[in-house]
C-alpha positions in Angstrom: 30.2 8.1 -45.2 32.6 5.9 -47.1 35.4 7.8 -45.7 34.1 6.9 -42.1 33.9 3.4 -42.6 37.3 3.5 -44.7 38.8 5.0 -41.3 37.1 2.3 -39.0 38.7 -0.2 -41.0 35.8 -1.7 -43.1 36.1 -2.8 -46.5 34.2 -3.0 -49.7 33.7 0.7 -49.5 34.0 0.9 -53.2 30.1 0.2 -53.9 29.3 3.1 -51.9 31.4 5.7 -53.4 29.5 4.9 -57.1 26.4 4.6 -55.5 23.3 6.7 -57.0 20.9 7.3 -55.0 17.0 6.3 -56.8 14.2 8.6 -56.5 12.9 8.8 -52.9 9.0 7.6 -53.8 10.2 5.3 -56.5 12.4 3.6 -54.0 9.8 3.0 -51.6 7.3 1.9 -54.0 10.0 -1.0 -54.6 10.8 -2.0 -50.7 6.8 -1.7 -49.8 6.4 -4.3 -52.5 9.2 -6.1 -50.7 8.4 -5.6 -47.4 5.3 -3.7 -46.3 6.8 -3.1 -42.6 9.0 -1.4 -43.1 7.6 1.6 -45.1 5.5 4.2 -44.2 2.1 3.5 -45.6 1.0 7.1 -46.2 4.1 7.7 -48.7 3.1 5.2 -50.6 -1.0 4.2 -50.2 -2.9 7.8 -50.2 -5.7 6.1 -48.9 -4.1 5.1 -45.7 -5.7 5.8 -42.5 -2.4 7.1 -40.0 -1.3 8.8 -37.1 2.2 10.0 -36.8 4.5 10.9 -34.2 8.0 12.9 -34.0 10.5 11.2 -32.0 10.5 14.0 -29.1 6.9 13.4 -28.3 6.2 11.0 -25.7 2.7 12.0 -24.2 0.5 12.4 -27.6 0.3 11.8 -31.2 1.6 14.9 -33.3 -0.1 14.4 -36.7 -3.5 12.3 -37.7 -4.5 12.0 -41.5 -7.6 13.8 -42.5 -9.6 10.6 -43.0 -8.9 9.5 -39.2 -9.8 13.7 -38.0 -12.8 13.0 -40.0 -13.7 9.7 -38.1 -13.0 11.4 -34.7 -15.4 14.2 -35.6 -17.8 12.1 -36.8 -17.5 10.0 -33.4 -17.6 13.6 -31.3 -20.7 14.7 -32.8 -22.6 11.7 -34.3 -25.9 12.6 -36.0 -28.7 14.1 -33.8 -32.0 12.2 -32.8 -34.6 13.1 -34.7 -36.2 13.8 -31.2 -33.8 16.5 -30.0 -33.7 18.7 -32.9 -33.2 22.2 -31.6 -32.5 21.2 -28.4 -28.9 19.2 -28.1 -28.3 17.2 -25.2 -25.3 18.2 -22.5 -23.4 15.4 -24.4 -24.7 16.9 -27.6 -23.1 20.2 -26.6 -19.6 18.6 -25.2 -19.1 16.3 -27.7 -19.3 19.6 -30.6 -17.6 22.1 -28.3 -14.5 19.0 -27.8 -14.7 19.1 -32.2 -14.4 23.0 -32.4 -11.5 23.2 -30.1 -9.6 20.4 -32.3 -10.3 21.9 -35.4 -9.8 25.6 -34.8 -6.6 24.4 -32.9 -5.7 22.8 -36.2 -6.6 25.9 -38.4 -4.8 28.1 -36.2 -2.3 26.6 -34.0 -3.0 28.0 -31.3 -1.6 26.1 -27.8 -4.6 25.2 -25.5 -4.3 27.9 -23.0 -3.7 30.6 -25.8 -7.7 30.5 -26.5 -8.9 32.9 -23.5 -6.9 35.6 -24.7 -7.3 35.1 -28.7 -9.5 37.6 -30.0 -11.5 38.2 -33.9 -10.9 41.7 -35.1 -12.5 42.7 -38.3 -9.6 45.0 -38.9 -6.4 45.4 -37.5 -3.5 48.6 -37.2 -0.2 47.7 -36.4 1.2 51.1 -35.4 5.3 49.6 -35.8 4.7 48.3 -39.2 1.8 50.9 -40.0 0.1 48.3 -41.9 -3.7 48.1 -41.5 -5.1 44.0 -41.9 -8.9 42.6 -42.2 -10.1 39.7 -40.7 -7.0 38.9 -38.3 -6.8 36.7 -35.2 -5.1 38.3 -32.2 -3.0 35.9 -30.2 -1.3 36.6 -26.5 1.7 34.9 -26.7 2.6 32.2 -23.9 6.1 30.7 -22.9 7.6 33.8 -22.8 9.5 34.1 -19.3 13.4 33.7 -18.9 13.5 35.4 -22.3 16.3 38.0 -23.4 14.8 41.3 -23.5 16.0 41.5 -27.3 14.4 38.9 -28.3 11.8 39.7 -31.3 8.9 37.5 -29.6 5.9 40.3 -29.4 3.7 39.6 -26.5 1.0 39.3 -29.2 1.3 38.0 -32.7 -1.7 38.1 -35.4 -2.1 35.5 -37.6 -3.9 37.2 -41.0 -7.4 35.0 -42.1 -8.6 37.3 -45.0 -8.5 34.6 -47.6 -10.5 32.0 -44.9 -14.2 31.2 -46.5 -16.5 32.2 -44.7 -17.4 28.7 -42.9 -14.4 28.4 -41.6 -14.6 32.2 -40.3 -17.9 31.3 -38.4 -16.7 28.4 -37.1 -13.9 30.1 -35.5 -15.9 33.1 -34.0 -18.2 30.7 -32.8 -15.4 29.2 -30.8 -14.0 31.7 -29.4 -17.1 32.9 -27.5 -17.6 29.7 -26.4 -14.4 30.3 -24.7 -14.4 33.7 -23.6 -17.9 32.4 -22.0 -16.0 30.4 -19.9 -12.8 32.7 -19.3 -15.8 35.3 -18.2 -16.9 32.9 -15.6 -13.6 31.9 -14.0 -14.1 28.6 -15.5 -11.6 28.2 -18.3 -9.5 25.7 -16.3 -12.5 23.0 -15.7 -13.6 23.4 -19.3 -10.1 23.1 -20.8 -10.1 19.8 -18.3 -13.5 18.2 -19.1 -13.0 18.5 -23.1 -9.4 17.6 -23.1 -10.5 14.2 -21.4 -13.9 13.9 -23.7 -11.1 14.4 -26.1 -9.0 11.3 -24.7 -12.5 8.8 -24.4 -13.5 9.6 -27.8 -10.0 8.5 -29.6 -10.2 5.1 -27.8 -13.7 4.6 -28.9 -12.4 5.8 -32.4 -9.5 2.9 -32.4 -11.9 0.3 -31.1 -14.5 0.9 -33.7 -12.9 1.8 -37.2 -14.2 -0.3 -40.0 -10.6 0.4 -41.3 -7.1 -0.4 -39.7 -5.5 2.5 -38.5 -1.7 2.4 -38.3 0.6 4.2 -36.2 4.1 4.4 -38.4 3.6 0.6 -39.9 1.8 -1.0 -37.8 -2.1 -1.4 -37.2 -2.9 0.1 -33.7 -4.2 -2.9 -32.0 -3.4 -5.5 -29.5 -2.7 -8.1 -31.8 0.6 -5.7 -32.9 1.6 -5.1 -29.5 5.8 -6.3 -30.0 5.5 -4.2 -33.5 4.5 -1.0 -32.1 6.5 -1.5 -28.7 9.6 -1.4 -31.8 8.0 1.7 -33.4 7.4 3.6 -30.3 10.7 3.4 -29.4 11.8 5.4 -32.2 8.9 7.5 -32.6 6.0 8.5 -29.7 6.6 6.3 -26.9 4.5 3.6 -25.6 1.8 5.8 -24.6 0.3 5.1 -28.4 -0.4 1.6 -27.6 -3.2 3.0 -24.8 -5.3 4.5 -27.2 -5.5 7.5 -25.5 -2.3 9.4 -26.8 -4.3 12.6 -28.6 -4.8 15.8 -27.3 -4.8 19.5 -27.9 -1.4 19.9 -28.6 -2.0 17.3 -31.4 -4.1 19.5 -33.4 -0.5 22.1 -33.3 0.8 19.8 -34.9 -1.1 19.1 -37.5 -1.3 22.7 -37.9 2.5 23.0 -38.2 3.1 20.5 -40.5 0.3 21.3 -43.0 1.6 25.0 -43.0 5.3 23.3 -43.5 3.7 20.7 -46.3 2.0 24.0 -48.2 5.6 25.2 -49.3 4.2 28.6 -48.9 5.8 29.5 -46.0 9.8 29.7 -45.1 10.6 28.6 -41.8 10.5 31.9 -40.2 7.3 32.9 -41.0 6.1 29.2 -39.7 7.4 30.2 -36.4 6.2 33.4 -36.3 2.5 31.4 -37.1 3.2 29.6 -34.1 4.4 31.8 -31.5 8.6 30.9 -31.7 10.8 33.6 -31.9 13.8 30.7 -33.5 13.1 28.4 -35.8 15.0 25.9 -33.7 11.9 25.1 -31.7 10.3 23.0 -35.0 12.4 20.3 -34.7 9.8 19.3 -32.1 6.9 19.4 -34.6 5.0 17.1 -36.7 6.6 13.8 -39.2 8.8 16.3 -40.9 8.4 14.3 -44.3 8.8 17.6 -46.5 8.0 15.3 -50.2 4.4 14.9 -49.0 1.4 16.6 -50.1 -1.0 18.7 -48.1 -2.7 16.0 -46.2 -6.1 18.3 -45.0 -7.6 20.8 -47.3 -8.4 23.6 -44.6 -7.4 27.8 -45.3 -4.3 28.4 -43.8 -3.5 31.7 -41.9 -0.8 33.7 -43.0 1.7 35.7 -40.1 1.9 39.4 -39.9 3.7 41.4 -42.5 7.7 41.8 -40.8 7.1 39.2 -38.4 9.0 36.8 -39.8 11.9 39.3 -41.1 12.9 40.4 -37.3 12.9 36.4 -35.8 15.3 35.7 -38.9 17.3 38.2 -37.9 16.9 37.3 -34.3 17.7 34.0 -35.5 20.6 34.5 -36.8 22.4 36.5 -34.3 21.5 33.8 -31.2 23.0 31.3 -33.7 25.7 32.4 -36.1 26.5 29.4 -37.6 23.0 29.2 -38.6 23.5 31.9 -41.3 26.7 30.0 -42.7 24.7 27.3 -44.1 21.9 28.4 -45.0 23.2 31.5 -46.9 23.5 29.6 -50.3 26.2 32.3 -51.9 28.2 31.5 -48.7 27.8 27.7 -49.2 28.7 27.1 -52.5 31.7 28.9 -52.4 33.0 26.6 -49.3 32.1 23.4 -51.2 33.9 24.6 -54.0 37.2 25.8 -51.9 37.3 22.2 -49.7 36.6 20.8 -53.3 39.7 22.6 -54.8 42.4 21.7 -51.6 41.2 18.1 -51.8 41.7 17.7 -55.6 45.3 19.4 -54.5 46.0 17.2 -51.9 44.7 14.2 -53.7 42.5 13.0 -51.2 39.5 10.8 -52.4 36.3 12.3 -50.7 36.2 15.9 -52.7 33.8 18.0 -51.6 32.2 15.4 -49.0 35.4 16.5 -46.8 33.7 19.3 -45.9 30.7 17.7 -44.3 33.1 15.2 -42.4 35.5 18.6 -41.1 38.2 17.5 -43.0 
């Protein structure tokens, strides 16, 4: 960096080369003292009530904190009257069909149209690996046309639940015949439709009722903050946060995506393989991407299928080649230490950071 401003012509570069960079959360904690705006609340206040958005999405939020999931639950199946017991309303029965599909979408990852083809299986033989699996969710894969014919991508990919609890298990069988009910009847379409905008009407009641400010990056979501989150938008979701009705389906993915990135149990390859990618280029489209945070939802996490993962690294790696060069750390660390070496030679001041710059 100082070598690019030195070659633009600006001066006082000095302060920048003997700069020392202070711990990430330790800084933060400093400037939110400072100046609350500017900081994102849920790095520093883990109380905060957020939603989040990556700057390539412009049509929905991509991550929601567990207390506001909570809150939209809560609002999609309020308690039931004590004269209905045992026999729910139509609304009743929309409103906790609309929470399923969010949460098992945020278990799994599953995209929307994904569900009428997802199937439970109690056990599992995968005849290429020859590896037999309990409890496993079966998954038709979508988006795969205009692919190469070597690409890895399986037509159907199983994402491994044996260490769900068993609530969580229920919940998801329950689900899915709820949608193969519908698939059955030629009526997945309208359903998808009716719960996706139930879905939409229930966030904006959620905004206009919380007892507690929600904020979208720094900013409360409200009229009042209009200019602030026109700024933020612009650099994050869009403007369609500021209607109140910027949540979907797709949402849930991406809570799912970054709470399986946030875990630190998975590498990037077998993230993709969770979701259905057969590069791990495709993630820079998911989720806030902050990889210092915690876990931010306590739900079981499914793991991929044993050798998924291996053959879209390798794919990986051969549709980009220059992938492999950074991120092989062997490889890596002995080009830092070459550039390092010729600059010391040739005197120049940046050292190793020449090699970041192409020089």
């Amino acid at each position: 960096m100082a070598s690019y401003l030195e070659s633009i012509g600006c001066e006082e570069t000095e302060r920048l080369r003997s700069w020392i960079p202070p711990a990430q959360r330790d800084e933060k904690v400093i400037v939110a003292a400072e100046s609350a705006d500017y900081v994102l609340r849920n790095e520093i206040d883990d109380e905060a009530f957020f939603v989040a958005s990556s700057k390539n999405n412009h049509r929905y939020l991509s991550f929601v904190s567990e207390p506001v999931l909570n809150m939209l639950i809560a609002e999609l199946m309020p308690p039931e009257p004590a004269y209905s017991k045992g026999n729910p309303s139509r609304n009743q029965i929309a409103g906790m069909e609309t929470a399923m599909w969010f949460m098992c979408t945020v278990w799994t990852g599953l995209r929307p149209h994904e569900w009428p083809y997802a199937r439970y299986l109690e056990n599992h033989f995968d005849p290429d690996t020859n590896r037999t699996q309990a409890k496993v969710l079966e998954v038709k894969s979508l988006k795969q046309s205009g692919r190469r014919e070597d690409n890895p991508l399986k037509e159907k990919r199983y994402l491994v639940l044996d260490g769900w609890p068993p609530q969580q298990l229920s919940a998801l069988q329950i689900f899915l015949g709820i949608v193969q009910k519908h698939e059955d009847e030629g009526a997945f379409d309208e359903f998808y439709e009716r719960r996706r905008k139930l879905l939409g009407r229930t966030w904006r009641r959620v905004l206009k009722s919380a007892q507690v400010p929600i904020t979208h990056v720094h900013a409360e979501i409200s009229k009042a903050n209009r200019a602030k989150l026109v700024g933020a938008a612009r650099s994050t979701s869009g403007p369609a946060v500021l209607e109140g009705n910027s949540i979907s389906f797709v949402t849930a993915r991406h809570v799912f995506a970054e709470e399986a990135r946030r875990s630190g149990a998975f590498t990037h390859y077998e993230i993709a393989a969770l979701l259905g990618h057969s590069m791990i280029t495709n993630q820079s489209y998911y989720g806030p991407r902050q990889a210092t945070l915690d876990r931010e939802h306590s739900f079981m996490l499914p793991a991929p299928w044993p050798g998924d993962a291996d053959a879209i690294e390798l794919w990986d790696r051969t549709a980009n080649p220059l992938r492999d060069q950074f991120m092989n750390r062997e490889s890596l660390a002995q080009a830092l230490l070459d550039t390092e070496a010729r600059a010391r030679a040739n005197g120049q001041p940046d050292g190793v950071a020449s090699f970041w710059i192409g020089s």
